[in-house]
C-alpha positions as CSV (number, residue, x, y, z in Angstrom):
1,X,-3.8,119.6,115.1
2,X,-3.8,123.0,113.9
3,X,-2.1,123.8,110.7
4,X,0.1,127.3,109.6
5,X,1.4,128.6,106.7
6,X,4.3,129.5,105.3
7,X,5.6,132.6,103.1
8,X,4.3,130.9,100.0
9,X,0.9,130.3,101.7
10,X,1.4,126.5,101.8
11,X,0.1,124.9,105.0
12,X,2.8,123.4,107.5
13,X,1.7,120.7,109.4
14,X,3.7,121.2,112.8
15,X,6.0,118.1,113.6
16,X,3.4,115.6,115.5
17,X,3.9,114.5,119.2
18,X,4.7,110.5,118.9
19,X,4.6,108.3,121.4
20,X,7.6,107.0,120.3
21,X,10.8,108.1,120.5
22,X,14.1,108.9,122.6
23,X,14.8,111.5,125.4
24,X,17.4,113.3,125.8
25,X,21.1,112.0,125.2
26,X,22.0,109.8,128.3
27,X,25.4,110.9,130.2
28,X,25.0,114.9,130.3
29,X,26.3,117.7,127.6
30,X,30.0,116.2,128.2
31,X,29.0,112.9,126.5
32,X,27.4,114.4,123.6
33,X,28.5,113.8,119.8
34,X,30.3,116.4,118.7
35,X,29.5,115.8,115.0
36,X,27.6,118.2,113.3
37,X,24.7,116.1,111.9
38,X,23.2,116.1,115.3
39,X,21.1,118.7,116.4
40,X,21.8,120.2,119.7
41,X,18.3,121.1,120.4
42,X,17.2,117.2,120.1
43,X,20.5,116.2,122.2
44,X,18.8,118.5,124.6
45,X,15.2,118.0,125.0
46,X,14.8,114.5,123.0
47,X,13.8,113.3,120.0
48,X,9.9,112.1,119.5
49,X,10.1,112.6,115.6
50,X,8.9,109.6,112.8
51,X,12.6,108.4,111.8
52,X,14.3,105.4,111.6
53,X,16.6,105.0,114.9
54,X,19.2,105.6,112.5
55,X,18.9,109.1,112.2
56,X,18.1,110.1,115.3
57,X,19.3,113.6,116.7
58,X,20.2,114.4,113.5
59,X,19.3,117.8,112.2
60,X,16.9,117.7,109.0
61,X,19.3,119.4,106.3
62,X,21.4,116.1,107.2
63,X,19.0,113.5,106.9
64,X,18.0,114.9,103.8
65,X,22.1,115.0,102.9
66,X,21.9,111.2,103.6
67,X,19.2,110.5,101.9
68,X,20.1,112.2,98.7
69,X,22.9,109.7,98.5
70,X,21.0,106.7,97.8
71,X,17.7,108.0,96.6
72,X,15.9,105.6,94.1
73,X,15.7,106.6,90.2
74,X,11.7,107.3,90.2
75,X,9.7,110.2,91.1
76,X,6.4,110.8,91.7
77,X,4.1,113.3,90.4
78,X,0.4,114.6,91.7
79,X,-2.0,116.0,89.5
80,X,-3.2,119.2,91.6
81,X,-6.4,120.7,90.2
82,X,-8.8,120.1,93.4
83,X,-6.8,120.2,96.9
84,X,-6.9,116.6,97.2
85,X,-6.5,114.9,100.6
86,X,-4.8,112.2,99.4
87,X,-1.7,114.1,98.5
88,X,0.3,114.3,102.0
89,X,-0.1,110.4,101.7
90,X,1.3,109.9,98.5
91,X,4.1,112.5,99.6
92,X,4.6,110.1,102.9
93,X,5.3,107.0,100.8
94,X,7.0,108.6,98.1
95,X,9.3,109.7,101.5
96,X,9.3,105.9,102.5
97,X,9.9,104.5,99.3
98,X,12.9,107.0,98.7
99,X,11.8,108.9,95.5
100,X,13.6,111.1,94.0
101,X,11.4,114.3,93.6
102,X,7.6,115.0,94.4
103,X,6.1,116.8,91.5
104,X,2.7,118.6,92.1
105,X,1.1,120.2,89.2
106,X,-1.5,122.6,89.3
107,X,-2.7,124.2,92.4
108,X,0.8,125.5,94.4
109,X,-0.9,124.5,97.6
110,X,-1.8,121.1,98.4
111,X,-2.5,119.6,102.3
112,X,0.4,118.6,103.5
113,X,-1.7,116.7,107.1
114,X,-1.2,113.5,105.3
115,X,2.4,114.3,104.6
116,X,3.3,113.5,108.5
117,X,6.2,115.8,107.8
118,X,8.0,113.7,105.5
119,X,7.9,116.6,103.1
120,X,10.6,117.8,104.7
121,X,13.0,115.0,103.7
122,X,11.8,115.2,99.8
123,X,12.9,117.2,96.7
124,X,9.4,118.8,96.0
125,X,8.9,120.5,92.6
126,X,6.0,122.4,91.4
127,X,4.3,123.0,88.0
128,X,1.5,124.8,86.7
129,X,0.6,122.4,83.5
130,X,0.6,119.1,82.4
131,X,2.9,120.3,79.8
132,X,5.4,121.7,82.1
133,X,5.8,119.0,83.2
134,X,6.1,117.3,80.2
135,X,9.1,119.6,79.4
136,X,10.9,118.7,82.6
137,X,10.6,115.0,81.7
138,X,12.1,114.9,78.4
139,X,14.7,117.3,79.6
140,X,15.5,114.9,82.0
141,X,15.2,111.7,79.7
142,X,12.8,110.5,82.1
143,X,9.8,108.5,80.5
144,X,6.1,109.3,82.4
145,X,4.4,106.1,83.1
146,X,0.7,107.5,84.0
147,X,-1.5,105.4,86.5
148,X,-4.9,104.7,85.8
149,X,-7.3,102.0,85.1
150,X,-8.2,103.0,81.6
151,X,-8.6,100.9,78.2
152,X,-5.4,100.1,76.9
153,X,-3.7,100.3,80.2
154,X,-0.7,97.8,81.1
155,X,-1.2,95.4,84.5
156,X,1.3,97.2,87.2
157,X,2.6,93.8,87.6
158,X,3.4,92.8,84.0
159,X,5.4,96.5,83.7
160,X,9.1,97.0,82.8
161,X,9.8,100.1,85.2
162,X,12.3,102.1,83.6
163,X,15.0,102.7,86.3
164,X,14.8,106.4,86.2
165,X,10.9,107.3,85.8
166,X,8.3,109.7,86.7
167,X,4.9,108.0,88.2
168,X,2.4,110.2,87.5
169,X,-1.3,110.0,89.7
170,X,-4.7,111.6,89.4
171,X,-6.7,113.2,91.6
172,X,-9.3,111.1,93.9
173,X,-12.6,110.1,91.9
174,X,-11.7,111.4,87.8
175,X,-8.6,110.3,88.3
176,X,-6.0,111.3,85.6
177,X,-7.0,114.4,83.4
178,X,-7.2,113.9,79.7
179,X,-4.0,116.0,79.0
180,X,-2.2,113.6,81.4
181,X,-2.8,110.2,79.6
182,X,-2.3,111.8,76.5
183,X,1.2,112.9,77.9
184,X,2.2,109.7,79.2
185,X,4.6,107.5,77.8
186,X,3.2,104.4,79.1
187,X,-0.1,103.7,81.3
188,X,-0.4,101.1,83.8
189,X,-3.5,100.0,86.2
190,X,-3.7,97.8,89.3
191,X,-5.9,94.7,88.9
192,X,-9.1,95.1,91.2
193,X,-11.7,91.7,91.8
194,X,-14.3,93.5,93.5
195,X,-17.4,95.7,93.1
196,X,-15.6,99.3,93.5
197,X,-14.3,100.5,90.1
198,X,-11.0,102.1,92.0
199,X,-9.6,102.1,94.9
200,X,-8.3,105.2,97.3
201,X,-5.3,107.5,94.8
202,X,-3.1,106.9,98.3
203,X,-3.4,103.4,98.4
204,X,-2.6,102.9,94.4
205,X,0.6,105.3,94.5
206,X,1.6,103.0,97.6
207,X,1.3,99.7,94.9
208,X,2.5,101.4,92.1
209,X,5.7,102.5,94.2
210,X,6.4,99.2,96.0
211,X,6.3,97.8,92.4
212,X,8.9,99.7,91.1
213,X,10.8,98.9,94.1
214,X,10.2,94.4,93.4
215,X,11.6,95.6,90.0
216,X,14.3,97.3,91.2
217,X,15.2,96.3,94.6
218,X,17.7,98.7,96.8
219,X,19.3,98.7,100.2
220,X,16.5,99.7,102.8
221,X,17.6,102.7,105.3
222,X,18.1,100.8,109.2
């Protein structure tokens, strides 16, 4: 799949072709919805996008409307220093885990393949530093709670999430730079029983966000 960019020199990932899916509204234009969430070029041609049945036919700027009404009180954050793959994942899961924002800091561009699009339907902020992102935090009142598998760290499992947080993850292999632990508020690790010293940065923002979510549990999105 071939990527493009946008003005900002980002790389868009084009919307993927699923085998999944619904065709075009059933009955003719006369038995289409006339409300103005749905998009008339899906009613039209189908929709093969990766959403819940719920939203289907609607246009993005809605399902983004919708989701911003229940959106859960973390956000993520991505150190950005060496155009990490692993960032569209994290993104994607951030997206089905409802965070608030996506924060990346350091490099503006980051590969958005792993994203599968769901960038679209997040609140993505960007920083240059460590410590401007620090600044937004306590502007915000928003404790960071760094992930990394460090001395002194706190088991994910034994945490008390903060309701309205900002998870903050390293980059694949050093993991967290220096400035970022020091920055952090609180530091948390996931326990690991075999011969790897980590695991992937994807797959640990994907435990790290579903344990937020056992300790505070919303309504899931049908």
């Amino acid at each position: 799949m071939r990527t493009v960019e946008d003005a900002s020199g980002d790389d868009i990932e084009p919307e993927p072709t699923l085998a999944v899916g619904v065709g075009p509204w059933p009955g003719g234009r006369e038995a289409r919805p006339k409300d103005p969430r749905y998009d008339p070029e899906l009613l039209e041609h189908g929709d093969a996008r990766n959403v819940v049945d719920r939203f289907r036919y609607w246009t993005v700027e809605a399902i983004v409307a919708e989701l911003d009404t229940r959106r859960n009180g973390f956000s993520v954050a991505i150190e950005n220093w060496q155009h990490d793959m692993n960032i569209g994942s994290i993104v994607r899961t951030a997206n089905a885990f409802l965070a608030e924002t996506v924060h990346i800091v350091g490099r503006r561009r980051w590969n958005r393949r792993g994203a599968m699009v769901t960038d679209r339907y997040q609140h993505i902020l960007h920083h240059e530093t460590i410590d401007a992102l620090v600044a937004f935090a306590r502007a915000e009142g928003r404790p960071i709670v760094a992930v990394d598998n460090v001395p002194g760290s706190v088991e994910v499992s034994r945490f008390a999430f903060p309701e309205r947080c900002i998870l903050l993850f390293g980059q694949e292999g050093p993991g967290l730079t220096a400035e970022a632990l020091a920055a952090a508020d609180a530091v948390v690790e996931i326990r690991q029983f075999g011969s790897t010293r980590s695991i992937n940065a994807g797959a640990a923002a994907a435990i790290v966000m579903h344990e937020w979510i056992r300790v505070h549990p919303g309504d899931t999105i049908g």
